[in-house]
C-alpha positions as CSV (number, residue, x, y, z in Angstrom):
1,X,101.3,87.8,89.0
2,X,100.9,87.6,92.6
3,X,98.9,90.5,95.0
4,X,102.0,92.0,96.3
5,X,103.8,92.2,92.7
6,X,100.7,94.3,91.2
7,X,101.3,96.6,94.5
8,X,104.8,96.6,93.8
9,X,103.5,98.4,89.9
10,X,100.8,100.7,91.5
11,X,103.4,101.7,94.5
12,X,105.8,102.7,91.6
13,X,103.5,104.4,88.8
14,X,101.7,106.2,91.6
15,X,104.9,107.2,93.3
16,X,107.4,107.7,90.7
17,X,109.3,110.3,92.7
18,X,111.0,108.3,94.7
19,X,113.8,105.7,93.8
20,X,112.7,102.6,94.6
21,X,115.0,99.2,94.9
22,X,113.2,95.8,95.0
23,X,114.5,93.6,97.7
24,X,114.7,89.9,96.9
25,X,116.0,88.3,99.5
26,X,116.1,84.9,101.0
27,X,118.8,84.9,102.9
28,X,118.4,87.5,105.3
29,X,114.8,87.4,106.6
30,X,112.2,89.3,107.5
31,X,114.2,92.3,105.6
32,X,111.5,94.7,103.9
33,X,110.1,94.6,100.3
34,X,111.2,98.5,99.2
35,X,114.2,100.4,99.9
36,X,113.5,103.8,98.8
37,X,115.3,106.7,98.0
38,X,113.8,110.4,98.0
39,X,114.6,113.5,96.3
40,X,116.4,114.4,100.3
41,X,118.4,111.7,99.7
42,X,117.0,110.2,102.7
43,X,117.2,106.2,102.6
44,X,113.8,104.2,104.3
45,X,111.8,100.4,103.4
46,X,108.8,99.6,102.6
47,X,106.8,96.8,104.1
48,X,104.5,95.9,101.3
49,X,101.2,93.6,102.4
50,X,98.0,92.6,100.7
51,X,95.6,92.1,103.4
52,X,92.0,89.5,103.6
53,X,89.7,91.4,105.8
54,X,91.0,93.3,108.9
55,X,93.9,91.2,109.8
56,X,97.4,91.7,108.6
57,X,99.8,89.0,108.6
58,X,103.4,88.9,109.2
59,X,106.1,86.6,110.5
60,X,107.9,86.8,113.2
61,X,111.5,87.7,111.5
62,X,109.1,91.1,110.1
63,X,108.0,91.6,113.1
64,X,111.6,91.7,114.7
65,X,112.7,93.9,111.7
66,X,110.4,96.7,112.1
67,X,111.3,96.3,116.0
68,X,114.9,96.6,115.6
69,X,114.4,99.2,112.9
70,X,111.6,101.8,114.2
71,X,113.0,104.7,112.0
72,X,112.3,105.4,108.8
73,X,110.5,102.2,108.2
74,X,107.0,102.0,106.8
75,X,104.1,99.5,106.3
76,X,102.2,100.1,103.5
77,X,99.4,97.7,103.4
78,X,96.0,97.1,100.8
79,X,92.7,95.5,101.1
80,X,92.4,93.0,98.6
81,X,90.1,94.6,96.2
82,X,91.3,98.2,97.8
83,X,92.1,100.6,95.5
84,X,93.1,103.1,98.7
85,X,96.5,101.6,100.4
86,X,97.2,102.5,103.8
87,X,100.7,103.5,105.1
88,X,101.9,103.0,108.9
89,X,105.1,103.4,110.7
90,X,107.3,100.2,111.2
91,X,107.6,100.4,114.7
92,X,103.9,100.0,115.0
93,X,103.8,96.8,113.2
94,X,103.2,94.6,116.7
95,X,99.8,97.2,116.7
96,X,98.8,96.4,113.5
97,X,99.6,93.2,113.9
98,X,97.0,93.0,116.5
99,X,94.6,95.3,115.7
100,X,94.5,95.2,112.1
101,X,93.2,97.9,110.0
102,X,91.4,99.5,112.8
103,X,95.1,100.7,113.8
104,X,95.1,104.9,112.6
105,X,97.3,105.0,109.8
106,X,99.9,108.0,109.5
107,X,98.8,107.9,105.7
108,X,96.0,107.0,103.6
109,X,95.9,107.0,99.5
110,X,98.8,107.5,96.9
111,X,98.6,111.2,97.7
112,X,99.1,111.4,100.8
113,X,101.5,108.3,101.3
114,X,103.8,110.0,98.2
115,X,103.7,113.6,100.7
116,X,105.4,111.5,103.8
117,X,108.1,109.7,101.7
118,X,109.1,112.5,100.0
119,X,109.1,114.3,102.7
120,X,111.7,112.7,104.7
C-alpha cells in the first residue's frame, strides 16, 4: 500500500466525524485527494502528502489549485515515519512549498486538525 493510502486510513479512523469522499482523478489535475463534509454541512479538500525530510513536494497543477482555491482548502502533510501530521491552509501551499515544514502550521495532531474541520 503506498504512503499516502495508509494516511488516507489514519486520516479516516482518526477523524471519523467528518464525511470524507476519495478523489481519484486523472483527468482533471492537480484536484485534491479529500473532499470532506462536516457535521455544518460545510464542503472543503484535503491535500494529502507524505513528506522525506523538510521538503514538500507538489506539482505545479497543486500548486495552481490551492491558488485558485484559497478557501476552505487544506494541506495536511506527514513525516515519513511521523506519527503527528501537520495541517496548513491551501492558499499557503507556495510557502510550504518553499519553506517546508519550518512553515507554522494552523494545526498539529489528529486532535487538533479534527477541531478545525469540524469546525467549519
Amino acid at each position: 500500500m503506498k504512503n499516502e493510502s495508509k494516511f488516507y486510513n489514519e486520516i479516516k479512523k482518526n477523524i471519523n466525524q467528518i464525511s470524507w469522499i476519495r478523489i481519484e482523478n486523472s483527468v482533471i489535475l492537480g484536484v485534491a485527494d479529500l473532499l470532506g463534509y462536516n457535521v455544518n454541512c460545510t464542503f472543503f479538500t484535503l491535500e494529502l502528502k507524505v513528506a522525506r525530510g523538510n521538503k514538500i513536494s507538489f506539482s505545479p497543477h497543486q500548486i495552481a489549485f490551492h491558488f485558485k482555491h484559497p478557501k476552505n482548502t487544506f494541506i495536511c502533510v506527514k513525516g515519513q515515519g511521523s506519527r503527528s501530521p501537520k495541517l496548513f491552509e491551501g492558499s499557503k501551499i507556495q510557502e510550504l512549498s518553499k519553506i517546508g515544514f519550518k512553515l507554522k502550521p494552523l494545526a498539529q495532531g489528529y486532535e487538533d486538525i479534527k477541531k478545525i474541520l469540524c469546525s467549519l
